[in-house]
Backbone and ligand atoms as CSV (ligand in chain L), in Angstrom:
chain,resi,resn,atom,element,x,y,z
A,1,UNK,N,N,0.857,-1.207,0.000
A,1,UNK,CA,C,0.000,0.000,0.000
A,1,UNK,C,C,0.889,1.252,0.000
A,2,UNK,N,N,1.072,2.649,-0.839
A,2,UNK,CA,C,1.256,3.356,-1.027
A,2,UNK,C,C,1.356,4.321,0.417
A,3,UNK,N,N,2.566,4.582,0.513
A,3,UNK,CA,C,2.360,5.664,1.637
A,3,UNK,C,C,1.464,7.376,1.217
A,4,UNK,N,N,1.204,7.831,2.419
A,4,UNK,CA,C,0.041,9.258,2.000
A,4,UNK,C,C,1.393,10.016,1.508
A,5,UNK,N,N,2.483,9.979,2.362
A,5,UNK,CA,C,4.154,10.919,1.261
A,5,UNK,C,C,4.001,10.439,-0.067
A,6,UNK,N,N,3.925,9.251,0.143
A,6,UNK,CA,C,4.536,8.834,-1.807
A,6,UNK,C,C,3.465,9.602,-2.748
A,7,UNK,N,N,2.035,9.306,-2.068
A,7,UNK,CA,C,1.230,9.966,-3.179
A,7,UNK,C,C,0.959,10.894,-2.958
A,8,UNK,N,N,1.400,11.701,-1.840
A,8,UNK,CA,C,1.841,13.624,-2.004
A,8,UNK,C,C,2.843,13.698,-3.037
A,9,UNK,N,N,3.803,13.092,-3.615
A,9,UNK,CA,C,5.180,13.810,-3.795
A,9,UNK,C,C,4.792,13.077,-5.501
A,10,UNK,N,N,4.164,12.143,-5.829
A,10,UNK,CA,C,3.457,11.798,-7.140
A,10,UNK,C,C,2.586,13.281,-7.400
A,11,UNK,N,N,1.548,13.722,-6.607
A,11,UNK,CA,C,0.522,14.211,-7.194
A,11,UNK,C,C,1.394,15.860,-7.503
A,12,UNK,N,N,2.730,16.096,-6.104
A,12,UNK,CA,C,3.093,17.542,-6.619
A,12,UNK,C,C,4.122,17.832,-7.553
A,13,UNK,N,N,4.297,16.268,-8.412
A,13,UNK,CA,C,5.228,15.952,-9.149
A,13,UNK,C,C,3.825,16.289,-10.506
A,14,UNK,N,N,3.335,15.243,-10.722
A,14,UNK,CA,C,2.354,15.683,-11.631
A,14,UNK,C,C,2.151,17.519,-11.844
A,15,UNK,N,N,1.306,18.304,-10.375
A,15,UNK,CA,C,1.126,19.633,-10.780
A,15,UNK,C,C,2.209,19.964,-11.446
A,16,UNK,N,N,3.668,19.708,-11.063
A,16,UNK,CA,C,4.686,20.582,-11.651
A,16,UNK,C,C,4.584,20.537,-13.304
A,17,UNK,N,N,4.892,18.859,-13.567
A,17,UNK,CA,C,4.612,18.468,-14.989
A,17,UNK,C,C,3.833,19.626,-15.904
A,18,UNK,N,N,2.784,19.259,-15.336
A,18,UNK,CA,C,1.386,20.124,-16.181
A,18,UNK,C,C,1.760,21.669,-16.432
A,19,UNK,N,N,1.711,22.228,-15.044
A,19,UNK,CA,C,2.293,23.571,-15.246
A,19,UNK,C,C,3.597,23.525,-15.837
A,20,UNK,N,N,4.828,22.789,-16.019
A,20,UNK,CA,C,5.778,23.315,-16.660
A,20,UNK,C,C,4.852,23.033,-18.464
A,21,UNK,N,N,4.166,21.756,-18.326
A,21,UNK,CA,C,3.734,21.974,-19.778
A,21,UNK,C,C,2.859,23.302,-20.368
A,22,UNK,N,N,2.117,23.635,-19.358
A,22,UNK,CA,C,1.491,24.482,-19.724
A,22,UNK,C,C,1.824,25.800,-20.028
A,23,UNK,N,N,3.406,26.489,-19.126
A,23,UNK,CA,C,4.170,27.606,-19.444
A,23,UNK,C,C,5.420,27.809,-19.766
A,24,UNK,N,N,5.944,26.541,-20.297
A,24,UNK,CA,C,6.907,26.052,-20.498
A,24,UNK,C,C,7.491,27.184,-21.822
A,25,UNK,N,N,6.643,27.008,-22.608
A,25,UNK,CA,C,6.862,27.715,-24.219
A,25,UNK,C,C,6.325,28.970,-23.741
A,26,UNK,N,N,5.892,29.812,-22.852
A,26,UNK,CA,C,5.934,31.367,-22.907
A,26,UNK,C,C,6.841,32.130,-22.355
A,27,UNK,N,N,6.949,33.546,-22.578
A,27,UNK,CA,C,7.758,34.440,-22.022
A,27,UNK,C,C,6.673,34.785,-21.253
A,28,UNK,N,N,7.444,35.981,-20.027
A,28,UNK,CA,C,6.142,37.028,-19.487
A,28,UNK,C,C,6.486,38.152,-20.472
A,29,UNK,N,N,5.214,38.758,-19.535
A,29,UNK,CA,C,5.297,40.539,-20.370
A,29,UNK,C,C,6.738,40.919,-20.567
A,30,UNK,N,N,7.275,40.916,-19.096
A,30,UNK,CA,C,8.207,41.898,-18.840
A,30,UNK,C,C,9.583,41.472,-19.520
A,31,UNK,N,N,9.721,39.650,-19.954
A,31,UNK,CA,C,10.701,39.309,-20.631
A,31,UNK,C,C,10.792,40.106,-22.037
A,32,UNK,N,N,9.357,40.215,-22.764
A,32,UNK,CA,C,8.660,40.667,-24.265
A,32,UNK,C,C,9.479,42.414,-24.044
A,33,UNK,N,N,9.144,42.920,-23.233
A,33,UNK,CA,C,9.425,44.533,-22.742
A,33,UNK,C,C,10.988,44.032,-23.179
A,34,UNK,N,N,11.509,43.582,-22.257
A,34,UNK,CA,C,13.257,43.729,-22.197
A,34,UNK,C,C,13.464,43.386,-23.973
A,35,UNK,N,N,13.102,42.102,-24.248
A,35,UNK,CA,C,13.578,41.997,-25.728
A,35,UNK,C,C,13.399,42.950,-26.208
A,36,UNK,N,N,12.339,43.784,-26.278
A,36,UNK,CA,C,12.055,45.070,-27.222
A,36,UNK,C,C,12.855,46.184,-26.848
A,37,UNK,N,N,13.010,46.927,-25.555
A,37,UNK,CA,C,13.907,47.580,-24.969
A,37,UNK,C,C,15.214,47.824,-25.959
A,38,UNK,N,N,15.971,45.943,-25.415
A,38,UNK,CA,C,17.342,46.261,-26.183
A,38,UNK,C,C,17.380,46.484,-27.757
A,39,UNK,N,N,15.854,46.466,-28.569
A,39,UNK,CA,C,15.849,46.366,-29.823
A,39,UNK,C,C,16.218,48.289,-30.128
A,40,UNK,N,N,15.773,49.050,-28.748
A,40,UNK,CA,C,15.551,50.598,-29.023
A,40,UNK,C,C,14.133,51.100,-29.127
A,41,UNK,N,N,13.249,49.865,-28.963
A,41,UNK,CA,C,12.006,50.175,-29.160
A,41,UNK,C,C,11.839,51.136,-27.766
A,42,UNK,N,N,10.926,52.060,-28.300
A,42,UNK,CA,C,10.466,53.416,-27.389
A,42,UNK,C,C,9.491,52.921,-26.071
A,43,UNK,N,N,9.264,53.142,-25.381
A,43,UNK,CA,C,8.312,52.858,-24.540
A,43,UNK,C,C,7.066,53.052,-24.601
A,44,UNK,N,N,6.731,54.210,-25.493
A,44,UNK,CA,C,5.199,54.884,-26.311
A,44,UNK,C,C,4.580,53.767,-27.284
A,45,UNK,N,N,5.403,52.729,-27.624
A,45,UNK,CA,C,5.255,51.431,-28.913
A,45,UNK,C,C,4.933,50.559,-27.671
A,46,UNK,N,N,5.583,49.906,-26.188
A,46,UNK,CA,C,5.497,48.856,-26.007
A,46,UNK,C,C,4.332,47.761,-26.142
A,47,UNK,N,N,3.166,49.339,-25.570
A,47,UNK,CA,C,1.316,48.487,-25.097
A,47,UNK,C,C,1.194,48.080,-27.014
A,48,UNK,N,N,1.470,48.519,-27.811
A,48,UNK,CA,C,1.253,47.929,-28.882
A,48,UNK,C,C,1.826,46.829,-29.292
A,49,UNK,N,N,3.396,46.644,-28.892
A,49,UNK,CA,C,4.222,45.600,-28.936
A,49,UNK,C,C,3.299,44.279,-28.098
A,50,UNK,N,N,2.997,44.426,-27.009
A,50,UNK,CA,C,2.527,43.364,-26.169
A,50,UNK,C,C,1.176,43.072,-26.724
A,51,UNK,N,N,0.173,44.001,-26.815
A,51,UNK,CA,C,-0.899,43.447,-27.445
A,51,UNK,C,C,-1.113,42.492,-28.633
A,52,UNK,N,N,0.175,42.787,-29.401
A,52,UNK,CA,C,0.566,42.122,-31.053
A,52,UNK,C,C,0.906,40.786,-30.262
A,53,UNK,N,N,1.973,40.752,-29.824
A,53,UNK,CA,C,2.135,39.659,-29.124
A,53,UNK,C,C,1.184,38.848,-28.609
A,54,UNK,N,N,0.275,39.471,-27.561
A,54,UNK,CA,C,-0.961,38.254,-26.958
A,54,UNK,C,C,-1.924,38.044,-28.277
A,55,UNK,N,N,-2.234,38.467,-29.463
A,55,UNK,CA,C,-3.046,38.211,-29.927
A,55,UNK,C,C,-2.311,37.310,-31.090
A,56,UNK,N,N,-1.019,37.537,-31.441
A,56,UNK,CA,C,-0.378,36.525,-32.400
A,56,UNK,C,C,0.137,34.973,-32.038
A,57,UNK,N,N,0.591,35.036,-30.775
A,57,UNK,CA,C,1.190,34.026,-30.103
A,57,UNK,C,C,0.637,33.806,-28.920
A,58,UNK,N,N,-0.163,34.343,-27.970
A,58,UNK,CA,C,-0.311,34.711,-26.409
A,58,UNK,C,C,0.748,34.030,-25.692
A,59,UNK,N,N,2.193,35.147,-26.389
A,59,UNK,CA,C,3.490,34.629,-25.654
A,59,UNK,C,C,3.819,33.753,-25.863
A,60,UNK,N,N,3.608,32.285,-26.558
A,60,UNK,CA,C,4.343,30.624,-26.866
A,60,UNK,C,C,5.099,31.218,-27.942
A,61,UNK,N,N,6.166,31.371,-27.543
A,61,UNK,CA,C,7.573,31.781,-28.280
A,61,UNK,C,C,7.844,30.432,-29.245
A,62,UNK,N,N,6.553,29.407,-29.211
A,62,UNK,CA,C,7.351,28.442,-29.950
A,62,UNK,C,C,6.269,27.571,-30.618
A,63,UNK,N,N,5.289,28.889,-31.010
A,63,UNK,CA,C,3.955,28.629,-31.764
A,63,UNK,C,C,4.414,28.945,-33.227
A,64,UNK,N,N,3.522,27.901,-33.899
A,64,UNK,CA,C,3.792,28.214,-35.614
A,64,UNK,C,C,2.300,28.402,-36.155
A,65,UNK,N,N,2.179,29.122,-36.838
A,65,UNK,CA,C,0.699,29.546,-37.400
A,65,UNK,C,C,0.870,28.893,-38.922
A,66,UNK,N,N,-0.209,28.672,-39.190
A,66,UNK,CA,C,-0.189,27.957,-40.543
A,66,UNK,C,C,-0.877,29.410,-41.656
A,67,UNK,N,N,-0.433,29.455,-42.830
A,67,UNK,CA,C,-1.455,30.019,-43.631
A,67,UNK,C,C,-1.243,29.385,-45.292
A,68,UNK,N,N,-2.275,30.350,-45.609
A,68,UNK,CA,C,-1.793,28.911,-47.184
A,68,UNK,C,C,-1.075,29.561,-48.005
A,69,UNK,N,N,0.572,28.481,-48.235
A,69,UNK,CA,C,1.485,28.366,-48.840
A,69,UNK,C,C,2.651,28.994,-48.179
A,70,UNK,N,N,2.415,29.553,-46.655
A,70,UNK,CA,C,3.558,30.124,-45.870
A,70,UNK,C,C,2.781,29.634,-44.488
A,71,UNK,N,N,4.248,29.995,-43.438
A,71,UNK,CA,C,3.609,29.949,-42.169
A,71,UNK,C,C,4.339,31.109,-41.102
A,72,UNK,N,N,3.897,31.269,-40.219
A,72,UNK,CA,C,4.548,32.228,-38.938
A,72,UNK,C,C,5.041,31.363,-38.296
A,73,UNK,N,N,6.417,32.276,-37.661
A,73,UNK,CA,C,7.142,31.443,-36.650
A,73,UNK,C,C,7.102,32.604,-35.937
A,74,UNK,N,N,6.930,31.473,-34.375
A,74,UNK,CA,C,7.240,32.265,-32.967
A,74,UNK,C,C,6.416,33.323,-32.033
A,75,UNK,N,N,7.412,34.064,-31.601
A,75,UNK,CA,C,6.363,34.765,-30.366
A,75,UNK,C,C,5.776,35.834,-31.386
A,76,UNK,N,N,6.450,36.393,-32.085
A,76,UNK,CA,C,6.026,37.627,-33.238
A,76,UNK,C,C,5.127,37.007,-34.438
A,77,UNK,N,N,5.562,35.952,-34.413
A,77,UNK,CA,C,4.525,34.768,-35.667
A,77,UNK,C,C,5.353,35.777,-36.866
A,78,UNK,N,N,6.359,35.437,-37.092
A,78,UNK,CA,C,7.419,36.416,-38.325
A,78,UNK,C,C,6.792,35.333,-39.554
A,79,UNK,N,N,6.931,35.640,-41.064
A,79,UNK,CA,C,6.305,35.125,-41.820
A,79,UNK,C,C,7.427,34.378,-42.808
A,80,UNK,N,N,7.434,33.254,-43.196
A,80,UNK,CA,C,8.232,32.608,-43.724
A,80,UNK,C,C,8.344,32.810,-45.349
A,81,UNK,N,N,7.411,33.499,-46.009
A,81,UNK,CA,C,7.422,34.004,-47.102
A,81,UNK,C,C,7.973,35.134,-47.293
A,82,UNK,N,N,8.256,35.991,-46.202
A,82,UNK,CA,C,8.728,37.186,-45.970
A,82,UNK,C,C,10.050,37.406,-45.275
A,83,UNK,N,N,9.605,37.121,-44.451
A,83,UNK,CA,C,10.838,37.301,-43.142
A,83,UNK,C,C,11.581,36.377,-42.528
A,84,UNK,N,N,11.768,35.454,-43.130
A,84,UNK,CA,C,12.519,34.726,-42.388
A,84,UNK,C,C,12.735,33.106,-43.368
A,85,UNK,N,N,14.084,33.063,-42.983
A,85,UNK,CA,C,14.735,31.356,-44.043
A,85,UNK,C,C,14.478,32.541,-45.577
A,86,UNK,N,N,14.824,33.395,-45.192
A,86,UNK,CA,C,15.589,33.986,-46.538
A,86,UNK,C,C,16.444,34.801,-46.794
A,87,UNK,N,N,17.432,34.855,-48.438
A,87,UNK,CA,C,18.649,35.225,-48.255
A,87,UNK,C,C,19.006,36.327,-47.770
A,88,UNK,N,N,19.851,37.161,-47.523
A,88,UNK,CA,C,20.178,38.279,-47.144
A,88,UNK,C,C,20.742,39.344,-48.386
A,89,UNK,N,N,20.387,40.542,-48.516
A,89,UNK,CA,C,20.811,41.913,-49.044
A,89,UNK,C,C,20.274,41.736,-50.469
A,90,UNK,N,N,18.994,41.493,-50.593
A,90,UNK,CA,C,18.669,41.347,-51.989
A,90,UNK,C,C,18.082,42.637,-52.537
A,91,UNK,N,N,16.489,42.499,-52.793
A,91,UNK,CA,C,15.602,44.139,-53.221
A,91,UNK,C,C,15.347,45.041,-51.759
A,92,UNK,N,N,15.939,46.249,-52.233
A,92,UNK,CA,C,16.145,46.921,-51.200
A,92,UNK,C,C,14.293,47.789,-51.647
A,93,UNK,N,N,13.584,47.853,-52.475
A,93,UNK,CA,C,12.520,48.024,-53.009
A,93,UNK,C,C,11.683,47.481,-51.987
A,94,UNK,N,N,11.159,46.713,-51.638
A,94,UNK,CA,C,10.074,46.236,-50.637
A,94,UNK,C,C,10.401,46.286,-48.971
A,95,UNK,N,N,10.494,47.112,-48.311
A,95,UNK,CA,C,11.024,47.410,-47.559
A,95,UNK,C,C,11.142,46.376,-46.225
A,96,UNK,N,N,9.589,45.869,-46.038
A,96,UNK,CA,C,9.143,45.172,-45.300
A,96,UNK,C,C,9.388,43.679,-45.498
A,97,UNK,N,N,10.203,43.449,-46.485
A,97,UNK,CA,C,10.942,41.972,-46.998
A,97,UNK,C,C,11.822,42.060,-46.074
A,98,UNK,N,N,12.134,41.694,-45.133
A,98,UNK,CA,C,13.235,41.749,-43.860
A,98,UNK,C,C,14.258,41.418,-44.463
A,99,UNK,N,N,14.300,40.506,-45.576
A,99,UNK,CA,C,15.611,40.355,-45.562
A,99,UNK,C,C,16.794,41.368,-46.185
A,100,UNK,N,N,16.012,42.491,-46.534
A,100,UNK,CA,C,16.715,43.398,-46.938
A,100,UNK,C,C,17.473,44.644,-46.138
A,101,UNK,N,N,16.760,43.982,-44.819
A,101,UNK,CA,C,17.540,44.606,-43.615
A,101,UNK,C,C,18.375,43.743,-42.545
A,102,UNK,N,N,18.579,42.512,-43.101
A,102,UNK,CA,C,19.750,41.959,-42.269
A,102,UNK,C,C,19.202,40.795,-41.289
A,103,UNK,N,N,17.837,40.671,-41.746
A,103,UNK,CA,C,17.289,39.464,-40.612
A,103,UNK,C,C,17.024,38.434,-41.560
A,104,UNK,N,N,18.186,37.847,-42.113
A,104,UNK,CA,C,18.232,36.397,-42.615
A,104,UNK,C,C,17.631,35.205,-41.648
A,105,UNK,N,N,17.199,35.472,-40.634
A,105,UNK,CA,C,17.326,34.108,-40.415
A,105,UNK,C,C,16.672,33.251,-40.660
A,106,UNK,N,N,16.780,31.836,-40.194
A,106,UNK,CA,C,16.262,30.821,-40.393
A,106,UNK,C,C,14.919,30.686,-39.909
A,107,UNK,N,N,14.109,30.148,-40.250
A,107,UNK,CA,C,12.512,30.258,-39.166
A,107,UNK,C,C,12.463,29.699,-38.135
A,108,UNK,N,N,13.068,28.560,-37.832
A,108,UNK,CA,C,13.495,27.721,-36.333
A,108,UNK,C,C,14.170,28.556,-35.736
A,109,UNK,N,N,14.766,29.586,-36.082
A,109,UNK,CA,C,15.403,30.308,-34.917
A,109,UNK,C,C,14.622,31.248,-34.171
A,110,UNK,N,N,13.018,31.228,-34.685
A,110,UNK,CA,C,12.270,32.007,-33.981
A,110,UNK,C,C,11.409,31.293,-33.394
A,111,UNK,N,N,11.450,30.087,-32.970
A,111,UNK,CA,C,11.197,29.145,-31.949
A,111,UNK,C,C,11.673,28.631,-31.269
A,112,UNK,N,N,12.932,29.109,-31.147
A,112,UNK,CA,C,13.465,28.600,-29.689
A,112,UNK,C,C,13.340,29.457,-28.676
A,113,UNK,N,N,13.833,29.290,-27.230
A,113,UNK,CA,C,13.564,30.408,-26.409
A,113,UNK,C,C,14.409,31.532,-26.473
A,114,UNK,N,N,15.130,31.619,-26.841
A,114,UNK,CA,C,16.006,33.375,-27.226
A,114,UNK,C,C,15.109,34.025,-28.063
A,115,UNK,N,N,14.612,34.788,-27.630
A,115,UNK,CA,C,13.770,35.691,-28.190
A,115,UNK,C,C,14.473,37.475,-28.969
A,116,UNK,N,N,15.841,37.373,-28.861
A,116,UNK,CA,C,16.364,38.764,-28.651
A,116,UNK,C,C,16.193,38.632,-30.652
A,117,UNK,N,N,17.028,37.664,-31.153
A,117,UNK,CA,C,16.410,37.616,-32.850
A,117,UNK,C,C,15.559,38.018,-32.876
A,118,UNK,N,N,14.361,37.303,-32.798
A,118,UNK,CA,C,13.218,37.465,-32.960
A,118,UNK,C,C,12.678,39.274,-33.013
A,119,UNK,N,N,12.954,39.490,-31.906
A,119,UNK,CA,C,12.598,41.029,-31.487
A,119,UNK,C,C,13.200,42.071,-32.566
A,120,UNK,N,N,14.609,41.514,-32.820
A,120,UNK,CA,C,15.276,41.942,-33.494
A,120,UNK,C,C,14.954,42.062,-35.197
A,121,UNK,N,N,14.658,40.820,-35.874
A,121,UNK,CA,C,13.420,41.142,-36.856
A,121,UNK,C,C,11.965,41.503,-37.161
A,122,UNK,N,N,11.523,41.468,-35.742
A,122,UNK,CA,C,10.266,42.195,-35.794
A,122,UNK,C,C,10.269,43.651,-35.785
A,123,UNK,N,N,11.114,44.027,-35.125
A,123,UNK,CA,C,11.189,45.713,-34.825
A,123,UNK,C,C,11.700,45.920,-36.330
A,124,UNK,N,N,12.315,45.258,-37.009
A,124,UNK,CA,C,12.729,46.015,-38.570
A,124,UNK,C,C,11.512,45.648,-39.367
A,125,UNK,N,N,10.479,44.552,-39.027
A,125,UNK,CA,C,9.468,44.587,-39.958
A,125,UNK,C,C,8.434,45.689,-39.868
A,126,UNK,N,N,8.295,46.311,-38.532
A,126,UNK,CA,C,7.473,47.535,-37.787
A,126,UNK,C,C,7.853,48.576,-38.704
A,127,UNK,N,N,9.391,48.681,-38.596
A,127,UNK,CA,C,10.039,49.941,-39.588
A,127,UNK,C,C,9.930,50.054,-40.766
A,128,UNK,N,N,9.423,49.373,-40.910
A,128,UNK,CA,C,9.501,49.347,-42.676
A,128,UNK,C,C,8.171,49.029,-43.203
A,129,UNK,N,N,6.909,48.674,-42.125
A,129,UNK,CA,C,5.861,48.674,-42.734
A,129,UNK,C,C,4.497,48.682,-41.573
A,130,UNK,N,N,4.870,48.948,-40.582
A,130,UNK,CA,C,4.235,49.600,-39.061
A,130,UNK,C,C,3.583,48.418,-38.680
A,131,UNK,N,N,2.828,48.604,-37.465
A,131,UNK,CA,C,2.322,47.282,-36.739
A,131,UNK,C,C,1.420,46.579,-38.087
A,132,UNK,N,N,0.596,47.300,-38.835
A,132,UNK,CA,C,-0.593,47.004,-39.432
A,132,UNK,C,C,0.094,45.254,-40.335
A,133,UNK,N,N,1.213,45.305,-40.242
A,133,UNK,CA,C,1.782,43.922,-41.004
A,133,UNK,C,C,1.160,43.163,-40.022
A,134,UNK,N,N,0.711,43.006,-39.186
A,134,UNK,CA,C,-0.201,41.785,-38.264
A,134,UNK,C,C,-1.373,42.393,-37.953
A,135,UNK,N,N,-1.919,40.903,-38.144
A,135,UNK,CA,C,-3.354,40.793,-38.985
A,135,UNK,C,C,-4.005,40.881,-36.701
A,136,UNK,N,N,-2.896,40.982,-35.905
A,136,UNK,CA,C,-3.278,40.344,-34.830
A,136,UNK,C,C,-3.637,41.651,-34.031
A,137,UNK,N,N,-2.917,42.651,-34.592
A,137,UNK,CA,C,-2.447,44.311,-34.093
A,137,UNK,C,C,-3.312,45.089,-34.608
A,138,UNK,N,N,-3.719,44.801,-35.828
A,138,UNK,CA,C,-5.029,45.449,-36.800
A,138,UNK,C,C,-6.518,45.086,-36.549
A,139,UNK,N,N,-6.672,43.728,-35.640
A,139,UNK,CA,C,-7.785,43.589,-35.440
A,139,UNK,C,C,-7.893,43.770,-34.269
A,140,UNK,N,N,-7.190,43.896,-33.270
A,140,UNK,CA,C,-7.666,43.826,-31.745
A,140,UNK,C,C,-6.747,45.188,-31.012
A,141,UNK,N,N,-5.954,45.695,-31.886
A,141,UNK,CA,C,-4.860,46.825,-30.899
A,141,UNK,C,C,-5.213,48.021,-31.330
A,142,UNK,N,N,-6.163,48.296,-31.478
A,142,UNK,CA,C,-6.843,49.912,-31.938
A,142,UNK,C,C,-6.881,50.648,-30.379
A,143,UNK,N,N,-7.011,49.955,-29.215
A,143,UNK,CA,C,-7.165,50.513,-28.179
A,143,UNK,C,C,-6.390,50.026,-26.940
A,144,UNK,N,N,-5.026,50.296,-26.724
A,144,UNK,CA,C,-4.262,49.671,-26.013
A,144,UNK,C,C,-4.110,50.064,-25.111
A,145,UNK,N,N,-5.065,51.116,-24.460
A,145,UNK,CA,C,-4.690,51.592,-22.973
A,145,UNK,C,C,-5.053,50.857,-21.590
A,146,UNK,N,N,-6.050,49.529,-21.876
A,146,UNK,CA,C,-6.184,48.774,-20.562
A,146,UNK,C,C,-4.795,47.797,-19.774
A,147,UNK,N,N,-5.549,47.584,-18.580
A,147,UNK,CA,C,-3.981,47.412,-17.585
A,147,UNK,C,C,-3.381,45.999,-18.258
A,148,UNK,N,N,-4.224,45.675,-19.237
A,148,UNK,CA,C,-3.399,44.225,-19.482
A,148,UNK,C,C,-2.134,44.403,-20.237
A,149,UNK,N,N,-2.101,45.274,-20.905
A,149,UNK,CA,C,-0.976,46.179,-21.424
A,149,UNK,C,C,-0.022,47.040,-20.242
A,150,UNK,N,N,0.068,47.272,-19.317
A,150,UNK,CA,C,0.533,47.548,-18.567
A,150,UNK,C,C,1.995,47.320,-18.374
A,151,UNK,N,N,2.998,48.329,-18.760
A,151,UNK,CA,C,4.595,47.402,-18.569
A,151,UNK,C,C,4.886,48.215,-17.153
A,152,UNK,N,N,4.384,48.620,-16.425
A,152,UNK,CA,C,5.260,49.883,-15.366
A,152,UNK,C,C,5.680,49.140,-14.540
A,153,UNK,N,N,5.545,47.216,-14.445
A,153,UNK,CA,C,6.707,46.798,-13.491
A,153,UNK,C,C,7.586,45.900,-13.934
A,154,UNK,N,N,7.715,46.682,-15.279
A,154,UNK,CA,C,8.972,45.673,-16.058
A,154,UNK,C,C,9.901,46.894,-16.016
L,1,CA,CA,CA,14.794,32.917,-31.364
């Protein structure tokens, strides 16, 4: 017969499980803030930065979105037809083609947990063609002043 320890230390073994499964693949806010921070992003952009974020990924830095004939990678959901797993310094003409600003990378590299890439080609896709490039920022971030947006304790 099972001691009442053994099946305490099973069941707070399980909670851990679950919860690490369950937040395993997100950042918090305040990690999303710092990546953007060191990108130079302003603080007047962040509540827009984070809102794009919860509505593209809700933070699973290691979500892939499907669409037809491309897909998004990551916490920014960067677009694989566009931005990412392509070459570097080609048409300097489309501005918002990232790769014409130096964010070659690969699309798996925007699913792992280093998020500072990531940030790092999103803030040049912003520049070159403003939040409205997500479909996630255009439908739900018209009004970003509630506290869920809130960075003042990052
Ligand atoms: Ca990454």
């Amino acid at each position: 017969m099972p001691s009442c320890g053994g099946i305490l230390f099973v069941s707070i073994l399980l909670v851990l499980v679950l919860v690490g499964y369950s937040y395993g693949a997100t950042k918090t806010k305040c990690q999303v803030v710092q990546a953007l921070r060191n990108q130079g992003v302003p603080d007047s952009d962040l509540r827009d930065w984070l809102c794009l974020v919860k509505h593209e990924s809700n933070f699973h830095y290691d979500a892939i979105g499907t669409n037809s004939g491309s897909k998004d990678y990551g916490i920014f959901q960067i677009n694989s037809k566009f931005n990412c797993g392509r070459p570097s310094g080609t048409s300097t003409s489309i501005c918002w083609r990232v790769n014409t600003y130096g964010c070659a990378d690969s699309c798996t590299s925007l699913t792992n947990s280093d998020i500072s890439n990531d940030a790092y080609c999103a803030v040049r896709i912003k520049k070159c063609g403003g939040f409205s490039k997500w479909n996630g920022w255009k439908d739900y971030c018209s009004n970003v002043q509630g506290s869920e947006y809130d960075y003042s304790t990052c």
